[in-house]
N, C-alpha and C positions, 0 to 999 in steps of 0.2 A: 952201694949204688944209690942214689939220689933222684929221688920222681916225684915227678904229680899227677894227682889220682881228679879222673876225670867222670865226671855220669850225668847222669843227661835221662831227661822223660819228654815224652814230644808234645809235651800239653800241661798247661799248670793245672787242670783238672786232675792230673795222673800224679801230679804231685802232692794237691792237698787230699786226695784221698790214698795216698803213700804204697802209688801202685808198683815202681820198680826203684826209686833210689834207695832206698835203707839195703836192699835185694845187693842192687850192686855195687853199694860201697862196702857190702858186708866181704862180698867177693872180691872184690879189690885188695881190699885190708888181709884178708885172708893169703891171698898171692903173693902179696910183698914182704906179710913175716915169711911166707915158707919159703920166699926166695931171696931172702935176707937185703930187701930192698926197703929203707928208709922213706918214706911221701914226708914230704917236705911243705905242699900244700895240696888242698884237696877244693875242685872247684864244681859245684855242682848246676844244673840249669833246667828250666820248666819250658823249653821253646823249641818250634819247630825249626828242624834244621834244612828244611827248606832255605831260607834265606842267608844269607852270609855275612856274619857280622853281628854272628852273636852277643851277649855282653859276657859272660863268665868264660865263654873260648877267647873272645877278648881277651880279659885279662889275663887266661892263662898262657897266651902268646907273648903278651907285654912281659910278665913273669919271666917265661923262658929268654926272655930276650935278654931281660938284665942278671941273668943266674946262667951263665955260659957252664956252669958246674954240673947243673941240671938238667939232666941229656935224655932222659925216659919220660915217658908217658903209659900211665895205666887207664886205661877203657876196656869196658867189658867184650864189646865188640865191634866191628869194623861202623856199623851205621848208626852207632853211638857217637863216635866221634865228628863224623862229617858225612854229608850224604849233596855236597854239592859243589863242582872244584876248583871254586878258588878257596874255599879251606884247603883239601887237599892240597894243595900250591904251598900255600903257607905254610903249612906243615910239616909239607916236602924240602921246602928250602931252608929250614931250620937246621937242618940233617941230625933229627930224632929220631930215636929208639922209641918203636912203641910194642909195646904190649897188648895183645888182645887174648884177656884173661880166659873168656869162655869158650875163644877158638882156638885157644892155645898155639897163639901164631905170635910171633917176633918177626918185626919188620925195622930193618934200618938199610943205610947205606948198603953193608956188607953182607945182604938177605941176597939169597943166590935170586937167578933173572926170573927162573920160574915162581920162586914166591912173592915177587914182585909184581908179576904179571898177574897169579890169583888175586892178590890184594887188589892190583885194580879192576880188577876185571867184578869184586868186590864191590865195591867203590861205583862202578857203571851199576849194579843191581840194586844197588842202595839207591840212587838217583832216577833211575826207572821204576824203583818201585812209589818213591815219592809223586814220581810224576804223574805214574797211573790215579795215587791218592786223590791230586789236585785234581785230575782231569775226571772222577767219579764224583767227586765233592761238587764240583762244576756243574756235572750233570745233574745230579738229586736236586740242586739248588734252582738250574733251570726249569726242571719239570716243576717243582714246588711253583715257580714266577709263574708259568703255563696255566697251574689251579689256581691261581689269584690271591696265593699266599708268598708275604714276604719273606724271602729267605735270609735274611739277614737279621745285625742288631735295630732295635727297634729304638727308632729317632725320638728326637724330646717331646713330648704329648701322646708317649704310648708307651708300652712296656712289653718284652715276649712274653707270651703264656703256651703253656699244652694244651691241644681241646683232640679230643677222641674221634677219631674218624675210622668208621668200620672196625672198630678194635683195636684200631691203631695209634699210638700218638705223636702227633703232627703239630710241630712247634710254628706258629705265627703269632700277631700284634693283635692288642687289644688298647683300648683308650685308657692314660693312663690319665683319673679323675684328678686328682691332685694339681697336676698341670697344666689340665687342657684348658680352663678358662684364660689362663694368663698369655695361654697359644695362639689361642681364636682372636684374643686383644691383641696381639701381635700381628695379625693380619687384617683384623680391621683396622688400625690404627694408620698403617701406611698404605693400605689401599682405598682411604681419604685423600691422597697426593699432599698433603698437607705437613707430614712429617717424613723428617731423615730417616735412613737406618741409626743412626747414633742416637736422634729423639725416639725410637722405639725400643734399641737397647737398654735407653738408661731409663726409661719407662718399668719395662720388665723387670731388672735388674734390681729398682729402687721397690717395685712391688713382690719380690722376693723370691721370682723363677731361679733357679738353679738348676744346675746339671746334674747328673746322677750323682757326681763324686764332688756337687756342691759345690763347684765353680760359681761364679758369674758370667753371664753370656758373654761372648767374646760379637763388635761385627760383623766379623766372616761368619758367624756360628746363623745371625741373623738372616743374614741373605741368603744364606745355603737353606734355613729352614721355609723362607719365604719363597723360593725359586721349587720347594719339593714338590711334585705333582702327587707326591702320596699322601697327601694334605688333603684333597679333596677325592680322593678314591683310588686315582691310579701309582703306579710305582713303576719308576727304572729298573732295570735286572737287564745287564750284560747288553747295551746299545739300543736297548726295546724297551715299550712302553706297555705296561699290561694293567688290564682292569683286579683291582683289588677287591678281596673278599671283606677286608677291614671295614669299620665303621671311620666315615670320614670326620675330620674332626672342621674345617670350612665349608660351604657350598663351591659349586665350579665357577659361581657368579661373583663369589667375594676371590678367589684364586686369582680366575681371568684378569679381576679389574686388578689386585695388585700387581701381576706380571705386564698388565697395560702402565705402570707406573714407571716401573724400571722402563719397559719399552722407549719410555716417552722421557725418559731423563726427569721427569717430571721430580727433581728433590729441591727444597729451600734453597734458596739463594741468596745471598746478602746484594740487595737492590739499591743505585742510588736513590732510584724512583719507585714510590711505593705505588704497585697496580694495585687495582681495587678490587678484581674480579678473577686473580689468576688463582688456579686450583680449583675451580668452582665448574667448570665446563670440560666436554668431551669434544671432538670432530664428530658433527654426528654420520659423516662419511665412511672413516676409516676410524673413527675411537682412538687414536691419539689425543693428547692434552691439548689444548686452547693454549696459548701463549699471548704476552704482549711484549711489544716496543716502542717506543721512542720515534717517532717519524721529524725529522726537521727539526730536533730540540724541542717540540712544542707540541704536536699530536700523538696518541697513545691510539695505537690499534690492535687487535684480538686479531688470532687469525691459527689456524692448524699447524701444530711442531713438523708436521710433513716430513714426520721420523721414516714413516713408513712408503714417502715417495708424494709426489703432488696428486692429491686428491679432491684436487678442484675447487674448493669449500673457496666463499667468499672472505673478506677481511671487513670488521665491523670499529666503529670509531670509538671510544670507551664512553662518550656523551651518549649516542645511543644506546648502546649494550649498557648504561645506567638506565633510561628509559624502559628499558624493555623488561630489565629485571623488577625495578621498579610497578610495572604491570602484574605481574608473578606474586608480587607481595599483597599488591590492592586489591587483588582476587579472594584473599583471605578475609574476613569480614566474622571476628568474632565476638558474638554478643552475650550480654550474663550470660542467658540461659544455657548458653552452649560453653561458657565456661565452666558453668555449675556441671554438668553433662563430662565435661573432661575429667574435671577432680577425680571423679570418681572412678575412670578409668586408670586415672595416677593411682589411686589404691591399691586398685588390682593387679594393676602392672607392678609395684613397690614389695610385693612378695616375693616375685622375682629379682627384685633388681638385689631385694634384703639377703634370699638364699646365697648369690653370688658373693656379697662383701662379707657375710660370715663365713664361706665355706674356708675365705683367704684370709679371714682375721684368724680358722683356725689351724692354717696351713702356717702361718706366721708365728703365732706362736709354738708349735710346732718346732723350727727349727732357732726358735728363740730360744728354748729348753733345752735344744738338742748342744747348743752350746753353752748354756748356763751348765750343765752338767759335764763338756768339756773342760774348763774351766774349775768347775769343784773338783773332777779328778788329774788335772793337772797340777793345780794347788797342794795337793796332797804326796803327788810324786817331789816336787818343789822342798816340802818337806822333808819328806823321806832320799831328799839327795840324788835323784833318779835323775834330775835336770836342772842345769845350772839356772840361776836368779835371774841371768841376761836372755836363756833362753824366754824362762816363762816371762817378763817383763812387753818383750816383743808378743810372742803370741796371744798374751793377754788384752796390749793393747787391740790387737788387730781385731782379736772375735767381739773385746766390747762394741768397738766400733760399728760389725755387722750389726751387735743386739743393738742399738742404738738405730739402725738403720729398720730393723723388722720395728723397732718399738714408733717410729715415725709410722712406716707404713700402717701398721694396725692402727694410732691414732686416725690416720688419713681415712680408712673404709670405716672405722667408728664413727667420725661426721658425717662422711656419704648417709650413714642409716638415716644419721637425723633428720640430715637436711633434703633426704629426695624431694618429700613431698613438696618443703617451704620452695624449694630452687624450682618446682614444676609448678606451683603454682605461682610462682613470681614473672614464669616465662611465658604463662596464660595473660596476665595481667598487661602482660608488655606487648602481648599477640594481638590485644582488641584494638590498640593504637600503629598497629606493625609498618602499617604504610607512615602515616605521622612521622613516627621514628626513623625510618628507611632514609627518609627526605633531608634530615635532617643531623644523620650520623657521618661521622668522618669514614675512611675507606676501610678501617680495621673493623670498627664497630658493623659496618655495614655485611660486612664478608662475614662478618661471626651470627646476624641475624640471617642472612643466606643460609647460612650453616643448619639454623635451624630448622629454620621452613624444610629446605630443600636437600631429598636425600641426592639425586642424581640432575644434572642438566647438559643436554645437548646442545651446538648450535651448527645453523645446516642454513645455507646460501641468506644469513641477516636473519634468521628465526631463533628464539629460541623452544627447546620442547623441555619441560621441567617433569621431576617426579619427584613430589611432596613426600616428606615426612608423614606418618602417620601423627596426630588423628586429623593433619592438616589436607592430607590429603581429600577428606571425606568432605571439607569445609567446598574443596573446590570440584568435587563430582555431583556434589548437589547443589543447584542454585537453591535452592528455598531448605531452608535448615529447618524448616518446621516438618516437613515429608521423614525425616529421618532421626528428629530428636524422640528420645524415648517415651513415654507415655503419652504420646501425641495421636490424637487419631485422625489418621491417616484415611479413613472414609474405603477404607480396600474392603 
């Protein structure tokens, strides 16, 4: 007689710590000498059989299917095989002989009605007991959402860890350091409305984020991580929204404004007419995006995306709304001493900015090495015959290509170091003239010097309401820079 020998663990945890297949192939093998049945192939699997459509039941279906010779099946026991019924189906209509080694039951065709009836009746206990599983795992995992721990796998900028609760321990996320600045860059970057998801994938991507198993971000991967509300404290579980015990890795301020982007359609556009001022303004009614158009072939007007419904706000002619930002700029007013005054702030600030481009020159090389050492142990298998010249040719070229990619990148935060300070004091320099400039720039240059000035701006019935960048901000809450510059005395 001619069989295949089947087993099965309901978890690949159970497999790589070698909790019951060796057990029951041992048993298997054991049944088919003493019952002088031949296994012809032996298919083994680490998955819950919850779902249908296993891959190793799989192919041992395809198997039986082309081997009509091969009429048994050995399984240890009933809920080893299937525990959900359209396997059973499948199984059924194959009209197999099966074997169940440890209940010592034979089940085919010509199995009288009553052992058919155990069998399924079998068959109903295995699926119930499954189900009870799901629906306790359900609940541990909801109570867990309930205490403000995630119960799941923990997304890109975090990692699961154990921490000790009452004696107990309680698996949720922790901040995973490695990735999280390149995360936080991923949502500052597009909740400036200025860039696509594709300009912040391949941002990422090129500064060397991967995924756990070293991918490159995919853009679905992007919007899903930008859309996560577990990003700034809270987390989904089961249609609800619950406050997270986790440490957030955004503010709800940088969150809000990038889900206000998506809201707002607000992504690049390829324009005939180049606006001078779009991306740069809110509604300050409803906080959708400022937009412009084209009126009559000839006038450009600003006016609210009115994504979220007409919210009244007026529409402004882009000759004004030049004028008015143009105000915005000449409010700025910086002289040496208060340039000399910044530098020094650049100092201070540049140890930060230096910890961030080292942490990532040494996250880069990092898996610069992790593939230089793929590569020296591939070479050696190559050698040793282990894999064809065509295989390693390909693979070789591909991971140089990555090293090549980390090796830009780490050049790239190597100049960053150099150049913070020269590029912040270059921007000081260009700040004392800013209005001059403003005047006098085309509509790109003009947006990129907005850019600087100004972190945020509203406009609300022809006004606008501006919030400066730092340390520009200070220039324009103090009229008299002498009240506020450092060793000055201030008569208090």
């Amino acid at each position: 007689m001619k069989a295949v020998l089947y087993a099965r663990v309901s978890s690949k945890d159970q497999e790589q710590e070698g909790y019951s297949i060796p057990a029951q192939i041992k048993l298997l093998r054991d049944y088919a000498r003493d019952n002088s049945i031949k296994i012809e192939r032996e298919f083994v699997e680490a998955e819950t059989a919850k779902r249908a459509g296993r891959e190793a039941f799989n192919r041992m279906m395809r198997f039986l299917e082309n081997h009509p010779d091969v009429r048994t099946v050995l399984c240890e026991k009933t809920d080893r095989l299937y525990r959900n019924f359209k396997d059973y189906v499948t199984v059924d209509e194959l009209d197999l002989e099966l074997h169940f080694a440890k209940e010592g039951e034979i089940i085919s065709k010509g199995s009288r009605s009553h052992q058919k009836l155990t069998h399924g009746i079998k068959v109903l206990l295995a699926k119930n007991y499954i189900d009870n599983l799901s629906e306790e795992t359900s609940k541990g995992m909801r109570e867990k959402a309930e205490q403000g721990l995630f119960p799941s796998y923990a997304p890109l900028g975090y990692v699961n860890v154990e921490i000790s609760d009452n004696g107990h321990k309680v698996r949720t996320i922790e901040v995973d350091q490695t990735r999280v600045p390149l995360v936080q860059k991923m949502f500052e970057m597009y909740g400036e409305g200025n860039y696509s998801l594709n300009d912040t994938m391949h941002f990422v991507n090129k500064e060397g984020l991967r995924t756990r198993r070293g991918n490159k971000l995919q853009k679905s991967t992007v919007e899903r991580i930008l859309k996560d509300p577990l990003y700034c404290g809270d987390f989904r579980w089961d249609g609800k929204v619950y406050k997270g015990t986790h440490v957030p890795i955004v503010t709800k301020d940088l969150f809000n404004r990038v889900q206000k982007v998506f809201s707002s359609h607000n992504r690049p556009k390829q324009r005939k007419h180049e606006f001078c001022f779009t991306g740069l303004l809110t509604c300050g009614r409803c906080g959708c995006a400022v937009t412009a158009e084209v009126k009559k072939n000839k006038y450009v007007y600003y006016h609210c995306t009115g994504f979220k419904g007409n919210c009244g706000n007026s529409r402004i002619r882009e000759e004004e709304l030049g004028l008015k930002f143009g105000d915005l700029v000449k409010r700025i007013e910086i002289s040496d001493d208060v340039v000399e005054w910044i530098k020094e702030a650049l100092l201070e600030s540049h140890t930060e900015e230096k910890e961030y481009h080292d942490k990532q020159i040494g996250s880069l090389q990092g898996q610069y090495t992790r593939l230089q050492n793929r590569l020296d142990a591939m070479y050696v298998d190559k050698l040793d015959g282990k894999i064809s010249e065509e295989f390693y040719e390909r693979k070789s070229d591909e991971w140089r290509k990555e090293q090549e990619d980390f090796r830009e990148a780490i050049e790239k935060h190597e100049k960053a170091n150099v150049n913070y300070l020269a590029q912040g004091t270059q921007i000081l320099e260009l700040a004392k003239k800013a209005y001059s400039l403003y005047l006098g720039q085309d509509p790109t240059e003009k947006r990129k010097l907005l850019n600087i000035l100004l972190s945020n701006c509203t406009f609300d019935s022809g006004n606008l309401y501006p919030t400066y960048n730092r340390p520009f901000d200070m220039l324009v809450e103090n009229k008299e820079i002498v009240d506020w510059l450092p060793g000055q005395d201030s008569n208090l």
